[in-house]
ZABA-343503 format. One record per residue (C-alpha): residue number from 1; residue in three letters; x, y, z. Coordinates in steps of 0.5 Angstrom, whole numbers, plus 500, padded with zeros to 3 digits. Example, Ala and Ser with C-alpha at 12.3 -4.5 7.8 and 13.67 -1.06 7.14 Angstrom:
BEGIN
SITE  nr rest  c1  c2  c3
SITE   1  ALA 525 491 516
SITE   2  SER 527 498 514
//
This chain:
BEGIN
SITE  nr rest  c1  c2  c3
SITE   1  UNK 833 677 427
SITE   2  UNK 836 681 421
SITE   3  UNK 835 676 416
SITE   4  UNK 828 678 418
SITE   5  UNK 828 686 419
SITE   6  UNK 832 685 412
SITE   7  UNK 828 682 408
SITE   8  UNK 820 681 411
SITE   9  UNK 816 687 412
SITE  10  UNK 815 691 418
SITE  11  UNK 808 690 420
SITE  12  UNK 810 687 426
SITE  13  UNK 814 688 431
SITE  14  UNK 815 681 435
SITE  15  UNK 819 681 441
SITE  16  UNK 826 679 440
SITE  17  UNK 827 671 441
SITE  18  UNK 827 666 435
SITE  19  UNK 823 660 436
SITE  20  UNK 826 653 433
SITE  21  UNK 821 648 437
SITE  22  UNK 815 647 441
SITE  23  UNK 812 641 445
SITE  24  UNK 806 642 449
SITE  25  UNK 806 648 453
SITE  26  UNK 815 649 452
SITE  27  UNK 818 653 446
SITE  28  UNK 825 653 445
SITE  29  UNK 829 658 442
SITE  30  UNK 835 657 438
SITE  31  UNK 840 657 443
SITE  32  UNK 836 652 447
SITE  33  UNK 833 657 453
SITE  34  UNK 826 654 454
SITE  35  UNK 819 658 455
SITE  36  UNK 813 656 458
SITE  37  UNK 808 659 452
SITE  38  UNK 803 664 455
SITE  39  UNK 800 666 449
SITE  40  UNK 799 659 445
SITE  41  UNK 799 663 438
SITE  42  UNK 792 668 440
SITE  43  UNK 790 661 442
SITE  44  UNK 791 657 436
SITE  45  UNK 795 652 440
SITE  46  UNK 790 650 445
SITE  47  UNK 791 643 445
SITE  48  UNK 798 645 446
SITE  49  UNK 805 646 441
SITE  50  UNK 806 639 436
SITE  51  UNK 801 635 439
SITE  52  UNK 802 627 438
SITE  53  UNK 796 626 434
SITE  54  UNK 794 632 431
SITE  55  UNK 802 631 429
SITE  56  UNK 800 624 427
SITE  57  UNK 793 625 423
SITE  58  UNK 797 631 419
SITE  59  UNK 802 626 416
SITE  60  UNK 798 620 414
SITE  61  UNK 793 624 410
SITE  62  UNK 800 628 409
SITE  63  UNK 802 622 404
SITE  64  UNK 795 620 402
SITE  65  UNK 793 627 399
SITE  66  UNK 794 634 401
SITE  67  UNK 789 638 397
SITE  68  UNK 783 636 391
SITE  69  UNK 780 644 392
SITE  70  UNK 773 644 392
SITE  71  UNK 773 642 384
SITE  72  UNK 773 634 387
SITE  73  UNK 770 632 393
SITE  74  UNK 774 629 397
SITE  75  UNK 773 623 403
SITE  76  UNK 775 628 409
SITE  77  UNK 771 634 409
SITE  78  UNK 764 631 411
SITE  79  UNK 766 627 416
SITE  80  UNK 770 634 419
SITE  81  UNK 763 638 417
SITE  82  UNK 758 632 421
SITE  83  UNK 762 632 427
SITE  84  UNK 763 639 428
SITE  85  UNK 756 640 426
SITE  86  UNK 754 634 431
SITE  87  UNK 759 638 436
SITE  88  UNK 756 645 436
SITE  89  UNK 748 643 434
SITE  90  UNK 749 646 427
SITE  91  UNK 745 644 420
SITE  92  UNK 751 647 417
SITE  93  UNK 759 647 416
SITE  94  UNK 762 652 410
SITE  95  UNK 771 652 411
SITE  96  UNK 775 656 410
SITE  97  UNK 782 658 412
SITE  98  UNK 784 664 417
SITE  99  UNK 778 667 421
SITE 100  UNK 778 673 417
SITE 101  UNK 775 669 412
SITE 102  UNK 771 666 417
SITE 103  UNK 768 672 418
SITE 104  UNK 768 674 411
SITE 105  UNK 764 669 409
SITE 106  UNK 759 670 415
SITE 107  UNK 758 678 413
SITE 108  UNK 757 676 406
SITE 109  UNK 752 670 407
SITE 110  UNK 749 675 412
SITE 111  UNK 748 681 408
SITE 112  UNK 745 675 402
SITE 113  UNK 740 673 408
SITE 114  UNK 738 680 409
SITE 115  UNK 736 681 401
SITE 116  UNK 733 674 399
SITE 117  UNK 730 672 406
SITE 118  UNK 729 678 410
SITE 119  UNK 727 683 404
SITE 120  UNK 731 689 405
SITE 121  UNK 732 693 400
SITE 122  UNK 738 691 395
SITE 123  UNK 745 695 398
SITE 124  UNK 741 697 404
SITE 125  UNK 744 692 408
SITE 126  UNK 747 694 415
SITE 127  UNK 751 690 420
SITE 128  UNK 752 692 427
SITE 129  UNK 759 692 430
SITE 130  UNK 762 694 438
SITE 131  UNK 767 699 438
SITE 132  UNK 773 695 440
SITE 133  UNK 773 690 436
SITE 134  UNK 778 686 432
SITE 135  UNK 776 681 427
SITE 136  UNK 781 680 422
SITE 137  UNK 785 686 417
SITE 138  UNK 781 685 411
SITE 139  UNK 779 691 408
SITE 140  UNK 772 689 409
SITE 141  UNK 773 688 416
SITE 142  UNK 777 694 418
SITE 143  UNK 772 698 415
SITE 144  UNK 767 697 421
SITE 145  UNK 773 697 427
SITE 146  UNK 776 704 430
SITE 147  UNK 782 703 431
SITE 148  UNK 785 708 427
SITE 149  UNK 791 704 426
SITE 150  UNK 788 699 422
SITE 151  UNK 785 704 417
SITE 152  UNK 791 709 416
SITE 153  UNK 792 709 409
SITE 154  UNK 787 704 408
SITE 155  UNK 780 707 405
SITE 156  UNK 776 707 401
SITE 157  UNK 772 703 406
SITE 158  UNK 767 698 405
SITE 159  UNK 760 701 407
SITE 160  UNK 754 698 411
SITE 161  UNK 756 698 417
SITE 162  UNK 755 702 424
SITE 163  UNK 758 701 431
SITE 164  UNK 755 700 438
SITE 165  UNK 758 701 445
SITE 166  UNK 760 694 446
SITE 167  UNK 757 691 453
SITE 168  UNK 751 696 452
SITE 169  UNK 745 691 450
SITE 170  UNK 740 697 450
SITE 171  UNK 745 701 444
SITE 172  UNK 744 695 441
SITE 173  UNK 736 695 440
SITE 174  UNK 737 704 440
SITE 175  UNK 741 701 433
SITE 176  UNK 737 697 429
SITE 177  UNK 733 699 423
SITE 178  UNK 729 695 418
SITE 179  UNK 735 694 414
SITE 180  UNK 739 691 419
SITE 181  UNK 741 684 418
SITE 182  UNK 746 682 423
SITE 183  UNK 750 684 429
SITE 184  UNK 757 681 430
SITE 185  UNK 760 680 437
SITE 186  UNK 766 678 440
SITE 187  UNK 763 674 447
SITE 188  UNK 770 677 450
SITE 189  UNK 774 682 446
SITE 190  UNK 781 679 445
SITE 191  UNK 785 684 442
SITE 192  UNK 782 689 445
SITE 193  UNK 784 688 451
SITE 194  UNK 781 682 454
SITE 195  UNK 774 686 455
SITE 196  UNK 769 681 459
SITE 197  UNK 762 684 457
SITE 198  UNK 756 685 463
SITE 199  UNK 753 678 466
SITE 200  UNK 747 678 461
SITE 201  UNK 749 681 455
SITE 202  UNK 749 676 450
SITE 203  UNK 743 673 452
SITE 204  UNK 739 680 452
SITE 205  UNK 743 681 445
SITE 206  UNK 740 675 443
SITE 207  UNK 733 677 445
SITE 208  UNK 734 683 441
SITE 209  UNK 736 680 435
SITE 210  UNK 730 674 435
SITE 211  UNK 725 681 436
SITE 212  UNK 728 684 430
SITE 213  UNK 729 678 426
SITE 214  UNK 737 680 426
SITE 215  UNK 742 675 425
SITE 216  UNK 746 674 431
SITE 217  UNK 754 673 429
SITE 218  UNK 758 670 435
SITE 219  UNK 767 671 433
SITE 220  UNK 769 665 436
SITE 221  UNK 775 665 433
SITE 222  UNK 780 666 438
SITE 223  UNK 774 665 445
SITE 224  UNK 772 658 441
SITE 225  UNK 773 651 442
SITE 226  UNK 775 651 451
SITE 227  UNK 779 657 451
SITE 228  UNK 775 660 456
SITE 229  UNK 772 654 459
SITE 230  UNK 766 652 455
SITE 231  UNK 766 650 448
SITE 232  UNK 763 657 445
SITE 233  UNK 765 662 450
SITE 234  UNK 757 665 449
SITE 235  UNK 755 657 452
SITE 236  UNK 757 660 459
SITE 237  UNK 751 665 457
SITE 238  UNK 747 658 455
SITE 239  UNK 745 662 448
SITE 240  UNK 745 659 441
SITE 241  UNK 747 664 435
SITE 242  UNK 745 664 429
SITE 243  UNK 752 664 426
SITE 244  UNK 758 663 429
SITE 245  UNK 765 663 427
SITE 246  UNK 771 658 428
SITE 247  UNK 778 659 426
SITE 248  UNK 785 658 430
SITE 249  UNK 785 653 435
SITE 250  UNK 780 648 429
SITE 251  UNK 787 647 427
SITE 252  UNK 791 645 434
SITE 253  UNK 796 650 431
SITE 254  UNK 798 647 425
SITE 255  UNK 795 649 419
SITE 256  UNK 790 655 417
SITE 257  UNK 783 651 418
SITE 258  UNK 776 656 420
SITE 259  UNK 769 655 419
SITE 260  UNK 762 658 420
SITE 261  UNK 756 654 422
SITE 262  UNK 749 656 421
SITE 263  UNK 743 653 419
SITE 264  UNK 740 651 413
SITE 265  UNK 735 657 412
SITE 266  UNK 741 661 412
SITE 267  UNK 747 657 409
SITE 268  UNK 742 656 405
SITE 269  UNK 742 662 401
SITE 270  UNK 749 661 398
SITE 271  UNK 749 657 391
SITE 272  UNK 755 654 386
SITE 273  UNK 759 659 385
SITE 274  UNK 757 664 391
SITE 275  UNK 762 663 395
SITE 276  UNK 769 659 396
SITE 277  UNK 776 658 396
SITE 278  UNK 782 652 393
SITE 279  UNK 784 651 400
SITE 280  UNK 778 652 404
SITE 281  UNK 776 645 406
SITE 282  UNK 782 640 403
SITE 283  UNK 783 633 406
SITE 284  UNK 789 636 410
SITE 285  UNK 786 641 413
SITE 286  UNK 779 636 414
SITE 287  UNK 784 631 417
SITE 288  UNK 788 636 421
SITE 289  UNK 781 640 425
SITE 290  UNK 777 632 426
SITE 291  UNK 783 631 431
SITE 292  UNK 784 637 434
SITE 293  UNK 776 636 436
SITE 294  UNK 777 629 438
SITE 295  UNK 783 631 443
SITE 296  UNK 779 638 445
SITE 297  UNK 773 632 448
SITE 298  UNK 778 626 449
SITE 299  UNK 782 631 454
SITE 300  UNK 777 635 458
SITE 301  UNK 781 642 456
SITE 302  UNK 776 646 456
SITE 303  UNK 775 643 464
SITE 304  UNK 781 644 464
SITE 305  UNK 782 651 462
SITE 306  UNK 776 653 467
SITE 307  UNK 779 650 473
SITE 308  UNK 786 653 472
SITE 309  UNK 783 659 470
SITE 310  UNK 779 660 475
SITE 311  UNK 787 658 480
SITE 312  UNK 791 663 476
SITE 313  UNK 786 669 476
SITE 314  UNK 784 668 483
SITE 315  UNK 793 668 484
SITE 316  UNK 794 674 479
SITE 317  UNK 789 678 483
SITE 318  UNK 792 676 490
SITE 319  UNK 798 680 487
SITE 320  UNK 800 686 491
SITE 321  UNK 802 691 486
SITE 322  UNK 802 697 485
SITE 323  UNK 802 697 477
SITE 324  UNK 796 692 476
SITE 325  UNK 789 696 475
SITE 326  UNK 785 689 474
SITE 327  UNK 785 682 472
SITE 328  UNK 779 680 468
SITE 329  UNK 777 674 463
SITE 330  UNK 775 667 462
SITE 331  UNK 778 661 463
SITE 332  UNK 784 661 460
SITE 333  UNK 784 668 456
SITE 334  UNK 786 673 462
SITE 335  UNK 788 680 461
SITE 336  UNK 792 684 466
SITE 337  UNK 790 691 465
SITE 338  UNK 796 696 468
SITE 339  UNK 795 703 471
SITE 340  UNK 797 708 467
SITE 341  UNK 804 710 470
SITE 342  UNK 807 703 469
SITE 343  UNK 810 705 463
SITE 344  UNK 806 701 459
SITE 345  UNK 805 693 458
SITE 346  UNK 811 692 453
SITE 347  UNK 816 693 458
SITE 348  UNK 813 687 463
SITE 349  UNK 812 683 457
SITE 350  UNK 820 684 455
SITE 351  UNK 822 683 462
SITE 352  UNK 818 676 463
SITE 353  UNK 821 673 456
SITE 354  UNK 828 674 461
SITE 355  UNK 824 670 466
SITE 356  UNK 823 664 461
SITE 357  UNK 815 666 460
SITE 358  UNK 812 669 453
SITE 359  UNK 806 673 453
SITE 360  UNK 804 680 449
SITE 361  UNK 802 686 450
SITE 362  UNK 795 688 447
SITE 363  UNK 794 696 446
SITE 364  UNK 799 699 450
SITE 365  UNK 796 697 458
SITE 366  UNK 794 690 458
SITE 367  UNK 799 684 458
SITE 368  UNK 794 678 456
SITE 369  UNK 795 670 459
SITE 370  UNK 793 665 454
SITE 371  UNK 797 658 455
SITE 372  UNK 795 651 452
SITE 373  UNK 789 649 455
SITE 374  UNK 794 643 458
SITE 375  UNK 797 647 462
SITE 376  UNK 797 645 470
SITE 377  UNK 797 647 476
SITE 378  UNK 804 646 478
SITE 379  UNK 806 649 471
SITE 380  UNK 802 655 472
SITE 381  UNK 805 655 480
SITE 382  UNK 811 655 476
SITE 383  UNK 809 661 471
SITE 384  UNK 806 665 477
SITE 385  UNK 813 666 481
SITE 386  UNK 816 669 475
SITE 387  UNK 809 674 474
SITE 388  UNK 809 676 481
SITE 389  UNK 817 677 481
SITE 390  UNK 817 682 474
SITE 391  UNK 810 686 477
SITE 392  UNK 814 688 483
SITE 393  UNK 819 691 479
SITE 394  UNK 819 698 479
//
């Protein structure tokens, strides 16, 4: 730890334990203590710490070829775009890296739309976010969130955005103006407290955007891929967006890999040289993100993260105490809101790690639960005893 505070840069501030090994839902610290993982890295670990075939996939390609750039073809990219593709019912794959850049790449392709198949006008794009947002920390990305924050000292900040009450379908439609050509919405905002939208939300907005000839944008970077019990958290509303964004647990937690899906009348409107990356679509990356989808189907997680959601939020609500406001979220992606007076998320969060249980604070009053998607039921029994006894703190 002084290591870290002496040579990294402070923008973070981690809890204070130093991780060396992790293996499905554990994680050991350097000193041998052993945590159950109740944050699976933002939800890039759903298949679970070091899973053996990911883990096995990643070394055979590992010592064939690591990365061509997209100068060459190589022999694992489109075997990863068919079967995502094939997957999530989509003509077109575009990869990336971190899911910033996943957004980044659907809020250009978006805005190229809008002037060559749409006609805005050229620079008169708009694209429409939700107050509360969290996508990324791009100086593009941070220019249409509202956290203060996240732009302090920042500016100046890319135009072309506005905001909208998230939840508010009808705001939405009040928004929208020739030049819109998006809307981007996280299905349940993650970092922003895990907010769960209205029952029928997404399918309205999905209306909207089809009336308006609106592009809908779906960030499933931290909902996608069985977090909340669906393979695409917008499935529970039974929708189909236009463009959606993949990013986190594509990779199974051992590499950046993201990606953006969409169809051909509007991937369609890159060309050579639009837009790209030197690592965005290597053989590693390819190779590690077909394995971490097979394991995705193979082991039934998203099943799996619906049944034992719905076993841990229906346990966490039969808590009786005085500090917990609401348990809300989906599947695995849970948010217990604290009431103003408890003194703030961190403090539990802290006291947990004692109790062998990490987990994080999101903004000042919600602790979020996020485990592998392996977990079971005696597991979340096991983490269950400990969450009660630290709520029942003073």
């Amino acid at each position: 730890m002084d290591l870290e505070n002496q040579y990294n840069a402070r923008n973070y501030k981690p809890l204070d334990v130093v991780l060396e090994r992790g293996e499905g839902i554990w994680v050991w610290d350097v000193e041998g203590n052993k945590y159950l993982d109740f944050l699976s890295a933002y939800s890039a670990v759903n298949q679970g710490h070091a899973h053996p075939r990911i883990l096995n996939a990643m070394i055979e390609q590992a010592t064939k070829l690591p990365l061509t750039s997209r100068a060459f073809r190589n022999n694992q990219l489109p075997l990863l775009a068919k079967q995502l593709c094939e997957l999530l019912g989509y003509q077109k794959m575009l990869p990336m890296n971190s899911g910033a850049e996943a957004v980044e790449t659907a809020i250009k392709m978006s805005r190229k739309w809008g002037y060559k198949v749409k006609g805005v006008p050229e620079g008169k794009a708009e694209i429409i976010a939700c107050h509360g947002n969290f996508a990324g920390r791009t100086t593009t990305i941070i220019s249409f969130s509202d956290e203060p924050q996240y732009q302090d000292g920042f500016g100046p900040f890319t135009p072309g955005f506005k905001l909208v009450p998230y939840g508010d379908a009808e705001a939405l439609q009040a928004a929208i103006t020739p030049n819109t050509v998006a809307f981007i919405v996280e299905p349940i905002q993650g970092e922003g407290g895990v907010i769960v939208p209205p029952e029928g939300y997404l399918k309205r907005v999905r209306e909207i955007c089809t009336q308006h000839n609106v592009l809908l944008i779906t960030d499933e970077v931290q909902t996608g891929l069985g977090r909340t019990g669906r393979l695409l958290a917008s499935h529970w509303e039974e929708i189909r967006a236009d463009v959606v964004t993949l990013g986190k647990a594509l990779s199974g937690g051992f590499y950046p890999v993201s990606a953006v899906l969409a169809d051909d009348n509007i991937m369609g409107v890159f060309n050579p040289g639009d837009h790209g990356s030197t690592f965005g679509g290597n053989p590693l990356a390819a190779a590690i993100a077909r394995e971490a989808l097979h394991v995705l189907i193979d082991e039934r997680l998203p099943e799996n993260a619906d049944a034992m959601g719905t076993y841990l939020m229906t346990s966490l609500r039969q808590i009786n105490s005085k500090h917990i406001k609401e348990v809300r979220g989906k599947g695995l992606l849970i948010g217990v809101e604290l009431n103003e007076q408890a003194g703030g998320a961190r403090r539990f969060c802290e006291a947990l790690m004692h109790e062998g249980l990490l987990c994080k604070e999101t903004h000042h009053t919600v602790v979020r639960f996020a485990p592998p998607l392996t977990i079971t039921r005696d597991e979340i029994d096991w983490a269950l005893e400990r969450i009660e006894r630290v709520f029942m703190m003073d």
